[in-house]
N, C-alpha and C positions, 0 to 999 in steps of 0.2 A: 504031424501038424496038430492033430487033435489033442496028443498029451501035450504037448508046447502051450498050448493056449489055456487048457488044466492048468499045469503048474505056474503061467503067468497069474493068472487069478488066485492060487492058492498064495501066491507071495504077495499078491496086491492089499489080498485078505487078511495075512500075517505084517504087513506094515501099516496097515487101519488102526488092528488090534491093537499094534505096539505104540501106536500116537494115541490112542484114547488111552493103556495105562501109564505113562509116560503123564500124559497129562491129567488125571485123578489122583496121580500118584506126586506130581506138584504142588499140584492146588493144595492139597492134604499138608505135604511138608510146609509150605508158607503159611499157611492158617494154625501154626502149632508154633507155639514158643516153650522152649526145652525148659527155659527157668520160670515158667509160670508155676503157680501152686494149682494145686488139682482143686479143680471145682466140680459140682453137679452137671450131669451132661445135659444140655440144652436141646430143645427140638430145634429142627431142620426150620432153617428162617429161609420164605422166601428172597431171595436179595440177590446180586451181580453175580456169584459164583454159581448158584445155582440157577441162572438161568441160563449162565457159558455153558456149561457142563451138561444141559439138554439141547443145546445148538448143538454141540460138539456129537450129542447120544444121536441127535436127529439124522447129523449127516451122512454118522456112520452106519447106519439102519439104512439110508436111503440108496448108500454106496454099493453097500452088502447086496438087495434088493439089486442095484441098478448092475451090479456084476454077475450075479445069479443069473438074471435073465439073459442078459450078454452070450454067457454060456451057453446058457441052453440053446439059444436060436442057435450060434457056429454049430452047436452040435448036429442040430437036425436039418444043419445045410450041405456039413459032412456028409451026414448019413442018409443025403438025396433026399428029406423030406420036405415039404413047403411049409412055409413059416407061417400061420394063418394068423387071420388079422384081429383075430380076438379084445388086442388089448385098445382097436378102436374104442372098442365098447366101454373100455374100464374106464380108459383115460378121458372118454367123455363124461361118463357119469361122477370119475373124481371131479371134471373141473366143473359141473354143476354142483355138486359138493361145497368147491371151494369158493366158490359166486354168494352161496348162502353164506359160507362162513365171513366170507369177504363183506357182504352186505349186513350183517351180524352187528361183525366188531364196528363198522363206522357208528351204526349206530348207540352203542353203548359208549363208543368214542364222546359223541354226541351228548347221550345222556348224565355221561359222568361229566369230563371235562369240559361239559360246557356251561353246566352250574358256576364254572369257578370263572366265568368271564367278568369282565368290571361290568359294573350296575349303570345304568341309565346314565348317559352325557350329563354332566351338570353345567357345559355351557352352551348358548345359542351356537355356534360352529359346530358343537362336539355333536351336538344333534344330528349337523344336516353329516357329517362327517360317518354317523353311525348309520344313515340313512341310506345315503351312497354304496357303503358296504355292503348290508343288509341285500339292496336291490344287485350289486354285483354277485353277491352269493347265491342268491336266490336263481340269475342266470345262466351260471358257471357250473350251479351243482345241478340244476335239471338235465344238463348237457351231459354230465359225469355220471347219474346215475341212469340214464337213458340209454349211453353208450355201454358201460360194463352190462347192462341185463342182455344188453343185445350179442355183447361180446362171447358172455359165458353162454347163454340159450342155443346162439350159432355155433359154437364149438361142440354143445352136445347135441343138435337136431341135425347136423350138417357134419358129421366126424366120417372117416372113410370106410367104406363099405366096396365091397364088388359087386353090388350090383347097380350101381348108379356111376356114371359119370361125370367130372367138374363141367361147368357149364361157363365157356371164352367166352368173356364180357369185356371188349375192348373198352368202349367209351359209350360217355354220350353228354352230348354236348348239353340239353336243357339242367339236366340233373347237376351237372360242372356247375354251371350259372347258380342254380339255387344256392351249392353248398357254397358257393365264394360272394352270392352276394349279403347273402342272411346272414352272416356271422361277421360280414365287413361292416352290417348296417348296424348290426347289434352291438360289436364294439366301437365304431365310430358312437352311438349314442353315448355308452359307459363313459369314453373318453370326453367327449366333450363336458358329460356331467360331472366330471373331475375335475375337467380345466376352469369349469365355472366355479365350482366350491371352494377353490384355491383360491381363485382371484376373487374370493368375496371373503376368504380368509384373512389374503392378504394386504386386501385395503391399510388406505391411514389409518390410524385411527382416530378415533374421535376427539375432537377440541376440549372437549372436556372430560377425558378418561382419567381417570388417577393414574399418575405417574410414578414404575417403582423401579428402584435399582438394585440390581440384582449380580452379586460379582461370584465365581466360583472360583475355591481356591481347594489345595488340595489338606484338607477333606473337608469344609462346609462351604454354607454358604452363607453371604454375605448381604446384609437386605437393607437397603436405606430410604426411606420416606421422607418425602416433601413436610417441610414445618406449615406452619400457618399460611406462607402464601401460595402454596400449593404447585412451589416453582423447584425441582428439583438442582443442588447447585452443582457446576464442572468439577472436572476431575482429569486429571493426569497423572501419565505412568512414572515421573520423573517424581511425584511427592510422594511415592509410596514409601513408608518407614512403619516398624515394630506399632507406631500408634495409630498412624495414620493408615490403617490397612489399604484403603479402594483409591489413596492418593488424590480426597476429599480437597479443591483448593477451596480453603476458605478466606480468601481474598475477594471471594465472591459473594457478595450480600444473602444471595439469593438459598446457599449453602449453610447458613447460620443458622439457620434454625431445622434444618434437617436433624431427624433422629434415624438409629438404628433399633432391630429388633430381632428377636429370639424366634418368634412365630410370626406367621404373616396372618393379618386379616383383612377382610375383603367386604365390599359393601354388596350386596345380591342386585341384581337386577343392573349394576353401573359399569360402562368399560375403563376396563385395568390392562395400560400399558407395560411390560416387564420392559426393560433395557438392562438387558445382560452384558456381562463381562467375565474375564478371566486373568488371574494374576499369573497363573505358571503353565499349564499343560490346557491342553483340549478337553470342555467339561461339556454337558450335553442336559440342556434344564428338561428336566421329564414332568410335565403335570401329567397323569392317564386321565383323571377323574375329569378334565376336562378338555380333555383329546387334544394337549398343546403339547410341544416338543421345540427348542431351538439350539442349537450349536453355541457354545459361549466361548469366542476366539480369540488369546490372547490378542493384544492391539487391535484389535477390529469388532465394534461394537455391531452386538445383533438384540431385534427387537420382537415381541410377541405380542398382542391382544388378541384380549374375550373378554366376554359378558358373562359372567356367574350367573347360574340360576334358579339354582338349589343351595340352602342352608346349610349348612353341615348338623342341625338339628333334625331339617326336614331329612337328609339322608340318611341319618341315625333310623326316622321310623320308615325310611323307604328297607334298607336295608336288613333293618331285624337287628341291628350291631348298635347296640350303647355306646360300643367304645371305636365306633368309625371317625375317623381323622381320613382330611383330603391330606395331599403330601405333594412338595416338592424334591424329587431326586434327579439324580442324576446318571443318565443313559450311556455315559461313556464310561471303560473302566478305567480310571484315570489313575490307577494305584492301587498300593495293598487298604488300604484305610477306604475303598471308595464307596463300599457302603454305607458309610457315616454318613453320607454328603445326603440328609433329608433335613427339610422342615418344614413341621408341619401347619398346614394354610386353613384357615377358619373361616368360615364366610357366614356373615350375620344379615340382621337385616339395618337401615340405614339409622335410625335410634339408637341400636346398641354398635354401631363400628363409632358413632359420633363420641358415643360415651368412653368408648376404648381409644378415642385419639386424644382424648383431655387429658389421658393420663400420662401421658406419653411428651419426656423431657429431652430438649434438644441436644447433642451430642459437644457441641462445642460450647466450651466456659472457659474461663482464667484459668483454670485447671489443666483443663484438653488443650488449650493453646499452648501451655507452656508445658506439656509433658512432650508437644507435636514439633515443638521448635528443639527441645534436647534432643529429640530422637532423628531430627536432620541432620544438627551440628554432629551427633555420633556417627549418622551412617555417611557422612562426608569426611569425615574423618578417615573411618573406615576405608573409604575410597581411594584417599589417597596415599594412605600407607600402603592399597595393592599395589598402587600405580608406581610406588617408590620401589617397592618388590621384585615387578615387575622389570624394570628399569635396573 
């Protein structure tokens, strides 16, 4: 039995070896093209292969190790010896080891990646929004890193030994109560302080918020501003055509003087209604900078506000970045093109957005009207050739 258990190990060993060169010996082949021209050989870049290829080294190192040992204990239970508990010791002091190292990397986690988080809310919501979090984290991680110090320190001051006994701890009833009420009370608070920031997210908005419409199509997006009366005009899906993109009806007074625009700007301090749409797939309006997000659902109109309240000047010197731009994108992948789908949001103060609205000329003329009315008569046309087709 003792050679049996030998030669199983020695094959276990010999089919390791043979998956690690098997697999170095791949890796090599696909990273080599026969018709390339010879170049200068390049240092060892860290990247994907080379950190496969140390997983793959780790495991097998670990295997080897975790086979070797195997060994030896059958051997000296063969051979009537007692297995002694040595590697209590080791495997306690690795897993204090690995507590430090564990506790290491979050923190560099921390000090690296966390540099690269978005800068400071720029609107009233994104505040209380970053607030909330902050206090949820703040609770979450004291819990997280209280628990693992106690995890790894009991694993090494408490690892098995012969000359001490576990000690049967059935229950106990006060202790039960503490851990189920504290942690129900704690997240009942979290909770509710979520469900209050939402529902003060989601309010009306304001009677006098600027009103914008915002259509996502695959791949941009589409922004249209109230004209002079400050009355955004209707729209339906049945007038959409090549010129009429959002299917603007402008049989509606109130729609004539709407204009379109390439960038959006934004007055600071005043609420700005978005009413999104979507002409084809599922688009997803992302502002980060000011902690807004909403779904834009083909046929089913969804709505957004906030209050801006930071400049895009003042975040220029918040930031350190000359060339910071706030951005609207889009959250869903809605196709190969769907990172196009940005534009970007300016936000001034109420002087200079007034001065940027004078400039700014209304979308329908003799012009637009009659390029709006050929491109009906075509797509109804269109229409009924399918339907003749079809038939």
């Amino acid at each position: 039995m003792k050679y049996s258990i030998l030669s199983k190990m020695k094959l276990n060993l010999k089919a390791l070896s043979a998956f690690a060169l098997i697999t170095l010996s791949s890796t090599i082949a696909l990273a080599q093209d026969p018709n390339a021209l010879p170049t200068e050989p390049k240092p060892l870049s860290i990247d994907f292969w080379f950190y496969t290829l140390l997983l793959v080294a780790a495991v097998l190192v670990f295997a080897v190790i975790n086979k070797t040992v195997k060994a030896l204990e059958l051997t000296h239970t063969l051979n009537g010896k007692e297995v002694g508990n040595k590697w209590n010791k080791i495997n306690g002091v690795i897993f204090l080891i690995f507590g430090l190292g564990f506790f290491s990397a979050i923190f560099w986690e921390f000090n690296t990646h966390g540099r690269q988080l978005l800068p400071e809310a720029a609107s009233i919501h994104g505040a209380q929004t970053d607030y909330l979090f902050n206090i949820t984290l703040i609770f979450t991680g004291a819990v997280f890193v209280l628990t693992h110090i106690l995890l790894f320190f009991f694993a090494f001051k408490y690892k098995g030994s012969g000359k001490r006994k576990a000690f049967f701890y059935s229950h106990n009833d006060k202790l039960e109560v503490y851990w189920t009420l504290i942690p129900a009370i704690v997240l009942a608070v979290l909770v509710f302080s979520g469900w209050k920031t939402w529902t003060n997210i989601t309010t009306p908005a304001p009677q006098e918020a600027l009103q914008l419409d915002v259509t996502g199509k695959q791949f941009a997006w589409i922004v249209r501003y109230p004209g002079t009366d400050k009355v955004l005009g209707t729209k339906a899906f049945k007038l959409v055509n090549d010129v009429n993109e959002t299917g603007v009806n402008y049989n509606d007074i109130n729609a004539k003087d709407d204009f379109f625009t390439r960038e959006i700007y934004l007055p600071v301090n005043r609420p700005v209604k978005f009413n999104f749409g979507a002409r084809d797939v599922l688009h997803s309006a992302y502002l980060p900078h000011f902690r807004a997000q909403m779904n834009c659902v083909p046929g089913m109109p969804t709505t957004f506000w906030f209050t801006p309240t930071i400049t895009t000047d003042e975040m220029r010197v918040k930031t350190n970045d000359p060339k910071f731009d706030y951005l609207l994108l889009c959250a869903k992948i809605c196709g190969t093109a769907h990172y196009n789908m940005q534009v970007k949001i300016v936000v001034v103060d109420e002087a200079a957005y007034a001065t940027w609205l004078a400039t700014q000329k209304p979308y329908y003329t003799e012009e637009t009207a009659k390029q709006i009315t050929e491109a009906e008569v075509a797509r109804m046309k269109a229409e009924e050739e399918r339907k003749l087709a079809l038939n």
